[in-house]
SESE-854742 format. One record per residue (C-alpha): residue in three letters; z, y negated, x negated. Coordinates in steps of 0.25 Angstrom, whole numbers, plus 5000, padded with zeros to 4 digits. Example, Ala and Ser with C-alpha at 12.3 -4.5 7.8 and 13.67 -1.06 7.14 Angstrom:
+------+------+------+------+
| type |   c3 |   c2 |   c1 |
+------+------+------+------+
|  ALA | 5031 | 5018 | 4951 |
|  SER | 5029 | 5004 | 4945 |
+------+------+------+------+
# end
This chain:
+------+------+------+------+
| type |   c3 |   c2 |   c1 |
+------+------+------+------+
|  UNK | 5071 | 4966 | 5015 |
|  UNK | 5058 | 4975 | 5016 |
|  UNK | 5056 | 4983 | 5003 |
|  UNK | 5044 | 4992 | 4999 |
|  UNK | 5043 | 5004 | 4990 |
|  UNK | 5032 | 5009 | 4987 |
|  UNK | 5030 | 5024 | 4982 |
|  UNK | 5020 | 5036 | 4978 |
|  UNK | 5011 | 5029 | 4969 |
|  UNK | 5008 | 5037 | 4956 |
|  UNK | 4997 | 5042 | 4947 |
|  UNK | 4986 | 5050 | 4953 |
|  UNK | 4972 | 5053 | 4949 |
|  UNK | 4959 | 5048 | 4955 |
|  UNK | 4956 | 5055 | 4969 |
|  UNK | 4972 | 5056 | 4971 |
|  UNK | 4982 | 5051 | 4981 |
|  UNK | 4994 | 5046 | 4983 |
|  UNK | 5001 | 5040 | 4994 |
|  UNK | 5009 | 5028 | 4993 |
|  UNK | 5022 | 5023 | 5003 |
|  UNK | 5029 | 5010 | 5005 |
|  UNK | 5042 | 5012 | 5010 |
|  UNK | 5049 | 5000 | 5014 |
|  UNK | 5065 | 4997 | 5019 |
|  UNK | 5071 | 4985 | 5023 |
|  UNK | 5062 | 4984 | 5036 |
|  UNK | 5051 | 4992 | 5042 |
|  UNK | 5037 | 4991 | 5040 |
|  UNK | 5030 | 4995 | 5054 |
|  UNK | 5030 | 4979 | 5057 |
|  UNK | 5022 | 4975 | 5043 |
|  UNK | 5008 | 4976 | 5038 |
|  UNK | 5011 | 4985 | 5024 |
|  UNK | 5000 | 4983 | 5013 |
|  UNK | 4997 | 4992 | 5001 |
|  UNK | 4993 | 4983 | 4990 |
|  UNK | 4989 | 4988 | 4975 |
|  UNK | 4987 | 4981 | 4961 |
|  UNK | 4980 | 4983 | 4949 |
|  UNK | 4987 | 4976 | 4936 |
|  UNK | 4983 | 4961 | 4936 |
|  UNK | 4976 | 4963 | 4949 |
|  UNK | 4980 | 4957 | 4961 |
|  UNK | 4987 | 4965 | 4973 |
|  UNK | 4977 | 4970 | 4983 |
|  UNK | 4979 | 4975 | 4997 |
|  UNK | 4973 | 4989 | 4999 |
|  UNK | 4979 | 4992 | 5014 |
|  UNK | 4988 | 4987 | 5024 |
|  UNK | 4993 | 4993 | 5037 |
|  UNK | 4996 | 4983 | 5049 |
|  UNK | 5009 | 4984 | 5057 |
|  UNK | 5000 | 4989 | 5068 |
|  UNK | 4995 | 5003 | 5057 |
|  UNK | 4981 | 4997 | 5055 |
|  UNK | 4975 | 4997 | 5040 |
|  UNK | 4970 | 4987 | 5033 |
|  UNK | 4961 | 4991 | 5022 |
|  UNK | 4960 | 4981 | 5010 |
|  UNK | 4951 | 4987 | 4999 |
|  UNK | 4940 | 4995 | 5001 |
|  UNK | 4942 | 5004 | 4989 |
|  UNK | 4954 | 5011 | 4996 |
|  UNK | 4949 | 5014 | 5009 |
|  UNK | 4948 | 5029 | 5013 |
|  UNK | 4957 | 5031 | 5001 |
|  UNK | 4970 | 5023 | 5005 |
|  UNK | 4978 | 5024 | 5020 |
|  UNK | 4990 | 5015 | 5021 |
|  UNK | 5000 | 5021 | 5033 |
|  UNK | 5013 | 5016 | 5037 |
|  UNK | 5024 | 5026 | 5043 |
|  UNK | 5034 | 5017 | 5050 |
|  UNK | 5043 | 5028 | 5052 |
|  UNK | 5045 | 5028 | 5036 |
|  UNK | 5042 | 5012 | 5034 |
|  UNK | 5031 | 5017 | 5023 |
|  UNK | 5017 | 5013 | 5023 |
|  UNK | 5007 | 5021 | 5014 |
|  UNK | 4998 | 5021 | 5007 |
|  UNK | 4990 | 5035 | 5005 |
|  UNK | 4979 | 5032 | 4993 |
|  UNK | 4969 | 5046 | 4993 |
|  UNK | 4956 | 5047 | 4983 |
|  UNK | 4962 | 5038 | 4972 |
|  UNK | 4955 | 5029 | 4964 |
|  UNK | 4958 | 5023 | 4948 |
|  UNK | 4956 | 5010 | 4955 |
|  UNK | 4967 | 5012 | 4964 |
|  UNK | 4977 | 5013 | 4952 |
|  UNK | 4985 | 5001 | 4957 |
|  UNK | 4999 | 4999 | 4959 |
|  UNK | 5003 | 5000 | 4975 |
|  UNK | 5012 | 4989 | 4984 |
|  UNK | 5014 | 4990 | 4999 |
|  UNK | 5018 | 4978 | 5004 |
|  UNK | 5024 | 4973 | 5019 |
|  UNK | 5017 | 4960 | 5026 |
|  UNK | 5027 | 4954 | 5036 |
|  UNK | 5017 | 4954 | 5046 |
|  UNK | 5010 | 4965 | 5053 |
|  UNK | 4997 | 4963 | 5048 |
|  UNK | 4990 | 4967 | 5033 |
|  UNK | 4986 | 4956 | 5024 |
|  UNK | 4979 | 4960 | 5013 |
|  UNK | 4985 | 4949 | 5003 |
|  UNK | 4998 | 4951 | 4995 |
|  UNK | 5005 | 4938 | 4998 |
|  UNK | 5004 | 4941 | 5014 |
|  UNK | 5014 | 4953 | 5011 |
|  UNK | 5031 | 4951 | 5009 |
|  UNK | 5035 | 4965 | 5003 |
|  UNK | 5030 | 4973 | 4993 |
|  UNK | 5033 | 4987 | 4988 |
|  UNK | 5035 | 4985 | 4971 |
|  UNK | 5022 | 4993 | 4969 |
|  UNK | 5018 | 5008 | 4967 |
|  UNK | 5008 | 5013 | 4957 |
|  UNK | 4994 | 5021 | 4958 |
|  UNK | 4986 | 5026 | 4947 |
|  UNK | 4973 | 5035 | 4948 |
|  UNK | 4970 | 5042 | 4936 |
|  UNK | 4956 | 5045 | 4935 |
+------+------+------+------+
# end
């Protein structure tokens, strides 16, 4: 059974960074499209980037591009997250999740596993 956990989410103030990871056992991620997602309370789960089996990115909110890159290291069976220049608006809590298919989807209901969530504040 493939579990995620996610880590390095935190409190940092506007213009910040941190870098999250997915660490995954149970099986190895380099055949699966891996997804960060991020929610707001009472807000839906949204997609923010994707990275194929085959390393390309898929990008799904504008607000985040030239601030977030997502990497996988499949020596380490991580995928990160590295989140520069951040905003208030990104105050969110964070899940990585594995889609047992090599290609991203930005929906939630495509994907099988999901980390239990990391949390991201920007104090302004």
């Amino acid at each position: 059974q493939l579990q995620l956990v996610e880590s390095g989410g935190g409190l940092v103030q506007v213009g910040g960074s941190l870098r999250l990871s997915c660490a995954a056992s149970g099986s190895t991620l380099d055949r699966y499209a891996i997804g960060w997602f991020r929610q707001a309370p009472g807000k839906d789960r949204e997609a923010t980037l994707c990275i194929n089996a085959d390393g390309s990115v898929r990008n799904y909110v504008d607000s985040v591009k030239g601030r977030f890159t997502i990497s996988r290291d499949n020596a380490k069976n991580t995928v990160n997250l590295q989140m520069n220049d951040l905003k208030p608006e990104d105050t969110k809590v964070y899940y990585c999740a594995v889609l047992e298919g090599s290609v991203c989807s930005g929906y939630a209901r495509y994907y099988d596993y999901w980390g239990q969530g990391t949390q991201v504040i920007v104090s302004s």
